[in-house]
Legacy VTK file of the C-alpha trace (Angstrom):
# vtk DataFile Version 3.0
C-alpha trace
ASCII
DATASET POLYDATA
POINTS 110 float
72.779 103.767 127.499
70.852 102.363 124.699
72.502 105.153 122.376
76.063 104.177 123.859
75.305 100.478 122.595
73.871 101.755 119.182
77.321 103.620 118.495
79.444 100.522 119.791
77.253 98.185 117.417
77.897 100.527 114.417
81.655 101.118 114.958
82.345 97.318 115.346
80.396 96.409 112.368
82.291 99.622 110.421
85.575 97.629 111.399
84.942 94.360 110.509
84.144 95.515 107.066
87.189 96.992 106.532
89.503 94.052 107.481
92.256 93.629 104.707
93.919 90.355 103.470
97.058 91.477 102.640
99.623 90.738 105.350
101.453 88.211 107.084
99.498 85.374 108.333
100.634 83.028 110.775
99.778 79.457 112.383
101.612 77.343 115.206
103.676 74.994 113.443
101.895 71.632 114.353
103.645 69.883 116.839
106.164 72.528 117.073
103.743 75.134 118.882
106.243 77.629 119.544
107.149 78.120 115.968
104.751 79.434 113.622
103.956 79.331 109.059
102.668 80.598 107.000
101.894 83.608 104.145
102.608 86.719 103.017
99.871 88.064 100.792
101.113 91.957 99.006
99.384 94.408 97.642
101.010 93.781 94.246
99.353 90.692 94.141
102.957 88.723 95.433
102.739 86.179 97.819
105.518 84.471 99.621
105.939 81.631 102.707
106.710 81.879 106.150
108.764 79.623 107.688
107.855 76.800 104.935
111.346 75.676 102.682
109.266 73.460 100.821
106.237 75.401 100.001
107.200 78.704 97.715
104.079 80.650 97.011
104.215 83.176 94.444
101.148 84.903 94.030
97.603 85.169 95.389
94.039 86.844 94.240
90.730 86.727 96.093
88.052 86.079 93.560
85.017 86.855 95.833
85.022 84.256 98.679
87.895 82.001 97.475
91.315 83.036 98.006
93.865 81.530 95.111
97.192 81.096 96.022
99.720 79.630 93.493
103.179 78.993 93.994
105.822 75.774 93.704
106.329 72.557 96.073
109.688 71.788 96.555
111.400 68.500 97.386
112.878 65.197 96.501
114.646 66.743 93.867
111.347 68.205 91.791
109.637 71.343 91.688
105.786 71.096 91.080
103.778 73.864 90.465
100.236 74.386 92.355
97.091 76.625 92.676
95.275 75.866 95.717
91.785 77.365 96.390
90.187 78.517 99.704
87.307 79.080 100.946
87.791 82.136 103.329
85.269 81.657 106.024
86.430 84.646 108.494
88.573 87.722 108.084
88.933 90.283 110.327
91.948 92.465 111.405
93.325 89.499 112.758
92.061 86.675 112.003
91.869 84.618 108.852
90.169 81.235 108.968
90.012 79.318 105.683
88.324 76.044 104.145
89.489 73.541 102.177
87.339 70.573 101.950
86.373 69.383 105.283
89.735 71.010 106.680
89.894 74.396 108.318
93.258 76.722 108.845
92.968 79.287 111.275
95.850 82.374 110.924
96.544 85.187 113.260
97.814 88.293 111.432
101.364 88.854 112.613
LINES 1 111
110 0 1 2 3 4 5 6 7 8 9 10 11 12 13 14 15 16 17 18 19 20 21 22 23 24 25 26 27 28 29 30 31 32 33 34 35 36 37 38 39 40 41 42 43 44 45 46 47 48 49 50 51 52 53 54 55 56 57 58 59 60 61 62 63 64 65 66 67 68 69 70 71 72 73 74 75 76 77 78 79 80 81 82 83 84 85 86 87 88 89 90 91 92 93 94 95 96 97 98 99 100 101 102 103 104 105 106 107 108 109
């Protein structure tokens, strides 16, 4: 039995340290908790929204724990351009949980 548990130990930790960014991530829209936003992060280094008119990202690059995302803000007739940086605090196969500041965003990979 002990052997059993060794394996299962060694194979879970194996996954979790191949967990990917890239993807679709996805959060309940607040409020609207049937709807969901969010990200698409590409291989290519592209990024684009989900569900958010307003908020056009364009690209993204993880610089060790941070994840940059840059892109344009859209409304009231202007277009400003942004980088935001994250702190990513979790990422595994599914989940994504970042930091910025004292707030948190939690995405499920869709």
């Amino acid at each position: 039995m002990k052997k059993i548990f060794s394996l299962f130990c060694i194979l879970f930790l194996a996954s979790c340290g191949d967990a990917t960014i890239y993807g679709t991530w996805v959060q309940p829209v607040p409020g609207m908790e049937n709807m969901t936003q969010g990200f698409v992060l590409n291989t290519d280094g592209t990024a684009s929204s989900v569900n958010m008119a307003t908020l056009a990202y364009d690209t993204w690059r993880r610089d060790g724990d941070n994840l940059i995302m840059t892109g344009r803000s859209i409304g009231n007739g202007q277009i400003i351009e942004f980088t935001d940086v994250y702190e990513i605090e979790q990422l595994t196969s599914n989940t994504l949980v970042l930091r910025d500041g004292d707030i948190t965003f939690t995405y499920t990979r869709e």
